[in-house]
Structure formats: C-alpha cells, structure tokens
C-alpha atoms as one frame of an Amber mdcrd trajectory, in Angstrom:
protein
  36.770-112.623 121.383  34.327-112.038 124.559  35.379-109.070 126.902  33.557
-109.390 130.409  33.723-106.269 132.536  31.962-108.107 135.195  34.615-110.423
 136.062  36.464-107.400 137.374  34.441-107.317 140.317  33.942-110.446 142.405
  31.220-111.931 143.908  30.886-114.318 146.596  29.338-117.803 145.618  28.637
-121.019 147.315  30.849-123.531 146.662  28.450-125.765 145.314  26.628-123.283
 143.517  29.955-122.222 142.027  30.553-126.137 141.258  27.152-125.897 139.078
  27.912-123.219 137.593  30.977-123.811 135.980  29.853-127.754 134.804  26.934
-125.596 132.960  28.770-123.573 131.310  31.685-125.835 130.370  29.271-127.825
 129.004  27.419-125.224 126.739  30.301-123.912 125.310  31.658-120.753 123.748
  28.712-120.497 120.937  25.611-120.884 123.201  27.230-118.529 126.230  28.435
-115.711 124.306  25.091-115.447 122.295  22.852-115.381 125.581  23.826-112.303
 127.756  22.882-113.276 130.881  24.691-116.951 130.292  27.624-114.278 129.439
  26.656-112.461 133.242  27.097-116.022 135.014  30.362-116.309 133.187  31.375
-113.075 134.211  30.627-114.074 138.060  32.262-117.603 137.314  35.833-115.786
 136.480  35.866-113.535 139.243  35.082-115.701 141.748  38.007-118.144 140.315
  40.279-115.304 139.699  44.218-116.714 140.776  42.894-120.296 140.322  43.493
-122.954 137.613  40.002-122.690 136.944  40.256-119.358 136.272  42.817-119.916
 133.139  40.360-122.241 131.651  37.664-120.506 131.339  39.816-117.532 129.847
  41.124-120.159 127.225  37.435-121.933 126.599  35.975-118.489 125.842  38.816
-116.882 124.509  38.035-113.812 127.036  39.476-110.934 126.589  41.063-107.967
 128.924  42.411-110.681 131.370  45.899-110.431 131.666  46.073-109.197 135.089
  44.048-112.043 136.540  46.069-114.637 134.267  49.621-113.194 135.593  48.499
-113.686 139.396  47.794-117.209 138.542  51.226-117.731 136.713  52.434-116.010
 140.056  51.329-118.800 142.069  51.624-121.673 139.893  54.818-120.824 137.772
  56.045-124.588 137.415  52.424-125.969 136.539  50.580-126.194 133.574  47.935
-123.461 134.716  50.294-121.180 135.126  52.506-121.752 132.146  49.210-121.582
 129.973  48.481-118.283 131.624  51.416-116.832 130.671  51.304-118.139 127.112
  47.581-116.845 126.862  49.233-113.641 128.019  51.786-113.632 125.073  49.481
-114.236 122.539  47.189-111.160 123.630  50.655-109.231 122.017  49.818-107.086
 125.575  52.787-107.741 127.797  52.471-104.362 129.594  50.799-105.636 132.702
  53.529-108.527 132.653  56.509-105.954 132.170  55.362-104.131 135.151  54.922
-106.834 137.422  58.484-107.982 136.273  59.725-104.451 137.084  57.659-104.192
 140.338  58.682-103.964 144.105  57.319-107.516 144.652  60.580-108.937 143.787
  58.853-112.737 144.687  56.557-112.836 142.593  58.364-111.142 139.931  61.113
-114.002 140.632  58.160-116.872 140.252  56.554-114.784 136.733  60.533-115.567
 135.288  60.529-118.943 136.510  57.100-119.670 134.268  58.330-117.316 131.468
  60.992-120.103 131.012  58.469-123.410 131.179  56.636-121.236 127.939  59.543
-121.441 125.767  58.166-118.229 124.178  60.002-116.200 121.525  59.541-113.175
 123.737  61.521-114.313 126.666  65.193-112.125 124.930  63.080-108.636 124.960
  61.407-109.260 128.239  64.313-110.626 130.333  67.786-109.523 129.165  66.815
-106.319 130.784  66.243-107.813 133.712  69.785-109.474 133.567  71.622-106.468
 133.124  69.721-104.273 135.847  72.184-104.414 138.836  70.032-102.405 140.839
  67.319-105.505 140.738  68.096-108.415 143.735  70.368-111.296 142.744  67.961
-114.047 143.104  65.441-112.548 140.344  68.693-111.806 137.483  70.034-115.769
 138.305  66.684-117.066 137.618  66.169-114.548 134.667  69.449-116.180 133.146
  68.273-119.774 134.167  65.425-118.893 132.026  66.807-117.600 128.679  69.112
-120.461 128.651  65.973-123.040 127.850  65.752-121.197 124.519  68.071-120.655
 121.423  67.681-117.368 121.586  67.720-116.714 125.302  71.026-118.389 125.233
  72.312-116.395 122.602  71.300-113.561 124.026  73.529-114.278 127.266  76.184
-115.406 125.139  75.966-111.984 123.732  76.147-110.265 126.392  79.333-111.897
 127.508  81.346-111.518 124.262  80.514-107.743 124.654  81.405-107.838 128.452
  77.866-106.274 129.525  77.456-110.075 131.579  77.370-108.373 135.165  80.225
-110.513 137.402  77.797-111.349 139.941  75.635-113.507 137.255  78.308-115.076
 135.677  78.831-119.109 137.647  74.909-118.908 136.951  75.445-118.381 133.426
  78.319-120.507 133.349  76.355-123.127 134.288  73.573-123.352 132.634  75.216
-121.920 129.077  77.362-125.424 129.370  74.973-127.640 129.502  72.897-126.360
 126.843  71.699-128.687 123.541  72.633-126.433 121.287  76.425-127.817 120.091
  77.085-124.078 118.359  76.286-122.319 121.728  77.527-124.689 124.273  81.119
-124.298 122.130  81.381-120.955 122.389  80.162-120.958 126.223  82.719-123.058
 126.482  84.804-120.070 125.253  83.246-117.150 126.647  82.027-118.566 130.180
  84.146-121.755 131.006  83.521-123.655 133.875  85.179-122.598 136.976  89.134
-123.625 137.027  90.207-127.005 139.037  87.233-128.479 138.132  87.176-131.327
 135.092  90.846-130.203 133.967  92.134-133.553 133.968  92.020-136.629 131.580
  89.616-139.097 132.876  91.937-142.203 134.084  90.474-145.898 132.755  86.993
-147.039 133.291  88.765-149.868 135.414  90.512-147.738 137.730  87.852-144.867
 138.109  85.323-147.779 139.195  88.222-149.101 141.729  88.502-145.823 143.221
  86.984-145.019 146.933  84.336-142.687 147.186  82.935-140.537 149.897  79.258
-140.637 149.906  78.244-137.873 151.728  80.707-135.563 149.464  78.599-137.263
 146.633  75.608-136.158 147.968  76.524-132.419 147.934  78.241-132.751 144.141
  74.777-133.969 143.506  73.095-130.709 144.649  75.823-128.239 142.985  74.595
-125.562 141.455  77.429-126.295 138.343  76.421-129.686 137.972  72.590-129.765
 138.423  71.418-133.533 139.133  68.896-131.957 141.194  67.509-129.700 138.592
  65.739-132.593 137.022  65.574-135.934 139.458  63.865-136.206 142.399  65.719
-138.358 145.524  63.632-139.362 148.490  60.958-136.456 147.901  63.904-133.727
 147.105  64.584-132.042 143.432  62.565-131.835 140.393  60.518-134.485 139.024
  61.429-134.245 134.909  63.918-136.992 134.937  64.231-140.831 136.127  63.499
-140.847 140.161  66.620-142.003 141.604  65.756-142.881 145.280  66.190-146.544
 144.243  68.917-146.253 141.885  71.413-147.762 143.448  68.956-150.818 143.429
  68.959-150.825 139.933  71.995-149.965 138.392  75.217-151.716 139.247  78.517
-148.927 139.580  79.559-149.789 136.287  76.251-149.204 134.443  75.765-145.898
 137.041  79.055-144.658 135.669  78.222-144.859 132.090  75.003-143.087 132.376
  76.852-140.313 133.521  79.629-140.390 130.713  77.519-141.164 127.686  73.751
-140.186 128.804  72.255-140.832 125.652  73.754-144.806 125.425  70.702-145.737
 126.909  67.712-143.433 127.154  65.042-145.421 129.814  61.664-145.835 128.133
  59.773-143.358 128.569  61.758-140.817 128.818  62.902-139.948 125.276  63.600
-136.460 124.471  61.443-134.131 121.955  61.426-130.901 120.115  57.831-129.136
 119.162  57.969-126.063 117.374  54.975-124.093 117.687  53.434-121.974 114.659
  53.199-118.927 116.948  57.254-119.349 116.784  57.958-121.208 120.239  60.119
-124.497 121.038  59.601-126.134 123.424  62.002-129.087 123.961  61.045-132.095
 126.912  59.451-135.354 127.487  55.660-136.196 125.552  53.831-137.158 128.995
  50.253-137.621 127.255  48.568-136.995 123.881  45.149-137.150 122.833  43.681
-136.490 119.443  43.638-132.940 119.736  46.282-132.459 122.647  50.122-133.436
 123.335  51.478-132.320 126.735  55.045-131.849 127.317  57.225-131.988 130.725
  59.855-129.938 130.359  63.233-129.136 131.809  62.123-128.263 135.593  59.064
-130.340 135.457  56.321-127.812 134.518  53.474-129.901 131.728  52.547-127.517
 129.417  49.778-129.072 127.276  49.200-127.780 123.446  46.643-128.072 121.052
  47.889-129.942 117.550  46.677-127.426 115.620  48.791-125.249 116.976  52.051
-127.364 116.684  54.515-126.527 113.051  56.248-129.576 113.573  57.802-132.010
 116.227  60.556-134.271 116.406  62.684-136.873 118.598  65.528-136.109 119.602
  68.552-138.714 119.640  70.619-137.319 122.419  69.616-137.874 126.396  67.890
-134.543 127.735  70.301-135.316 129.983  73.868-133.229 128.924  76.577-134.674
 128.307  80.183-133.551 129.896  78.828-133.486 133.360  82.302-134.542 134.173
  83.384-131.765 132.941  82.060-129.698 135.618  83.864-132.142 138.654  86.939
-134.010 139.317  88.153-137.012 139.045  87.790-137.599 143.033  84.150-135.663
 143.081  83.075-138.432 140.010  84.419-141.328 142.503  82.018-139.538 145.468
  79.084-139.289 143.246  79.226-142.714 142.076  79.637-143.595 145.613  76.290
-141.790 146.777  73.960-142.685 143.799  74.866-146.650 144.989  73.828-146.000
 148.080  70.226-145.206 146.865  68.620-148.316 147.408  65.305-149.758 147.698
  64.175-149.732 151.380
C-alpha cells in the first residue's frame, strides 16, 4: 500500500494539465507508478489538487493509497448519497482507522457530521452499531443528527437490533422515538419488525381499524390534497424512495405519471400487497460482502468484474465481485408491506385519491 506525504499539501494545476495528468496515470496503473518515484510525485500532486472530489476517491482506491482518511471523509461529507462518497467511507472502514471519522462525528460541525451518518447508512457496514448508537443516546447532540443516526442503523440487522435494544432496556431517548418507530416498522427483517411492533408501535388512531371491503374502500371519496401530505409523512415514507414531479428520492418507480398508468383498483393493491407485482426492473436483492457487510437494494448495472447497487435512499454503491460472499433475490417488494398500518381508513381513501391524480401531462 503507497503512502504519499505530498498529497498533503496542494498545488495549483491547470485544468488541462490536471486533465493529462490524471488520463496518464490512470492509464499506467498501480505497478508502473508506484515503482517510478517521480510518477509517484505527479500522483501525489494529482490527489491534492482533487482532494473533496470524486476524483479524488479514485485514485485513493486505484492505488490503494494510504494515510487518506481525512481527505476521503470530506468527500463523503459532500457527497453522502453518491457513490463517491459511499466508497469513501467504505475505503475508510476498511483502513480499520475510524478515528478521524469518530471525531468528525463528535465534532461542532453538526452538518456535516449529520451528512457523514447519512453515507454511513448507504455503506451497510458492520461498524455502523459501535459508531452510531452513541450518537443516539447523546442528548446533548442536536435532534436532527440522532434522527438520522437512527434512520441509519435501521438499514442494517444489526443497527436495528441495536435500537430495538435500546428500547426494551428504556435507554431509547423520548425525543427519538416516532423516528424509530418509523423506520423499525417497516423494516425486512420479520423477527425485528415483530417485536418493533411490540416495543415501538405506531402512534395510536392510526391503522387501528379492520380494513372495510376492497369494493367499498375503492367507492370511498378521497381528498387529494390530504393525500398529498400522507404521502410526505414522516410514518409512512412514500417519499423516502419515489420521486413525484422532481420531489423525493429516486430508488423506487417514478410516480409523476402514475395515475396514467395504474387504474384505482390496481393503485390500491400495490399498496396492500407490494410484492404481487414487482415492475421489471426493480426486483429486490441481498449481497453480502466478505468483509461482513449487506447491503440490500436494486442491481442497477454489472460488468464482469463490477455489480452496482441502488439502495434504500438512492445512493449506487458499486462493488467489485471478488469482494462479494454471496447474493441473492429477494421475493418480497423493497417496498414494506403494512403501510396501512401506519394510516386510516379515510387517509388510504386520500392517498389513493392523490396518486390518481398523477397523470401524464
């Protein structure tokens, strides 16, 4: 592994010199620049002069460079949902250094610190219990940072368990608990979303009736603008994962058109029984990593030596085979089931109502 003190210091260079620069040495390679030291130099200047860029967290992952963590957490800073910074934070992992990271995590610059959480959580990493429960159970950190802490363990078995810990032993601070709620109930796991169910239930009044007949709930009047704002609830989370008119997160089916599409019948059934009809393309997977991760979401591309996932809040994290254990489908919708659950009867009706009036324009 190559350790470049030079990259510590930056140097301005021409754009188009820079442009050169990096072609060349993409193209030599590892083997050719790390046995010529002043190849090694021009890498040096390369990295510092990319430092917080994209570009930046390629080079550190061509080369395998060492000593670059603080360089590779500004980048996962500024891109926390993209696959730079995602890969950033993974290349920080592996390193088995996380001190820079816990710092920044524990620093004053409580946005950044927020945006370093959000990427934690598009890694999927085995680390994220150690590094972020704490952060869940400081009450002297700001609200904001803790509720996207909790949104973040509860991507990963053990994050989730974690939480659920927590609240069995009734350490869950109250101001974090809707968040956890939330996101605890719509988890994949069955064993885990039962005992959320337990520990954290959804708030009262909401989903505590029978359903009535598919008939009657398709007869009954809606209110679309009430739909619209059941659609952006925190507690049901459409918006976490499907993007209308420009707004929400591009993982799932785009539903600007949707009402174009799918008649109120078919509309309601997708929402009952998700995984009745997955749309192509959009079919759910599992990859376990050998370094211990999972990392569950949609295959967007794969090559002979790469597969790239989208996951849950749209960040692409792209892996190299060899580093995959094993992968699966999966045969339920990443969509969760009981989203009812979380509304009533009359909220169902208003959602209904708004997703038909999403129509081609």
């Amino acid at each position: 592994m190559l350790t470049l003190a030079a990259a510590a210091v930056a140097q301005p260079i021409e754009p188009e010199k820079l442009h050169t620069m990096i072609e060349a040495l993409t193209r030599l390679g590892p083997d050719a620049v790390n046995a010529n030291p002043r190849l090694q130099d021009a890498l040096g200047k390369v990295l510092a002069a990319t430092r917080g860029t994209p570009q930046f967290v390629a080079f550190v992952q061509q080369f395998k460079i060492a000593g670059q963590n603080a360089g590779l957490i500004e980048v996962a800073a500024r891109h926390p949902a993209d696959e730079a910074g995602v890969s950033a934070l993974r290349l920080v992992l592996a390193s088995g250094d996380t001190v820079l990271l816990t710092a920044a995590l524990k620093g004053k610059d409580t946005s950044a610190a927020t945006k370093l959480v959000e990427a934690l959580g598009n890694t999927g990493a085995k680390q994220l219990p150690a590094l972020l429960l704490p952060l869940v159970t400081d009450t002297q950190r700001e609200l904001p940072l803790r509720k996207q802490a909790v949104r973040a363990l509860a991507r990963t078995q053990d994050g989730a368990g974690g939480l659920l810990k927590l609240a069995g032993e009734d350490k869950l601070p109250a101001d974090l608990k809707f968040t956890a709620s939330a996101e605890l109930n719509a988890v994949r796991w069955p064993e885990l979303k039962a005992e959320a169910a337990k520990l954290l239930p959804l708030p009262p009044g909401q989903g505590d009736k029978a359903l009535p007949p598919v008939a009657e709930l398709l007869a009954m009047r809606g209110d679309a603008k009430r739909g619209a704002e059941v659609f952006s609830r925190e507690t049901v989370g459409c918006a976490k994962c499907h993007v209308v008119n420009g707004q929400g997160v591009d993982f799932g089916p785009a539903l600007s058109e949707i009402g174009s599409k799918l008649g109120k019948d078919a509309l309601l059934e997708s929402i009952l029984d998700p995984s009745a009809g997955i749309s192509f393309g959009f079919e759910a997977w599992t990859i376990e990593t050998k370094s211990g991760e999972e990392i569950f979401g949609l295959l967007v591309s794969e090559t002979g030596e790469d597969v790239s996932v989208k996951t849950v809040g749209g960040a692409v994290t792209k892996l190299k085979k060899s580093d995959v254990a094993k992968r699966h489908p999966s045969k339920l919708s990443s969509m969760p089931a009981g989203l009812q659950q979380a509304i009533t009867v009359q909220e169902l009706a208003d959602l209904l109502d708004y997703l038909g009036t999403l129509k081609k324009k």
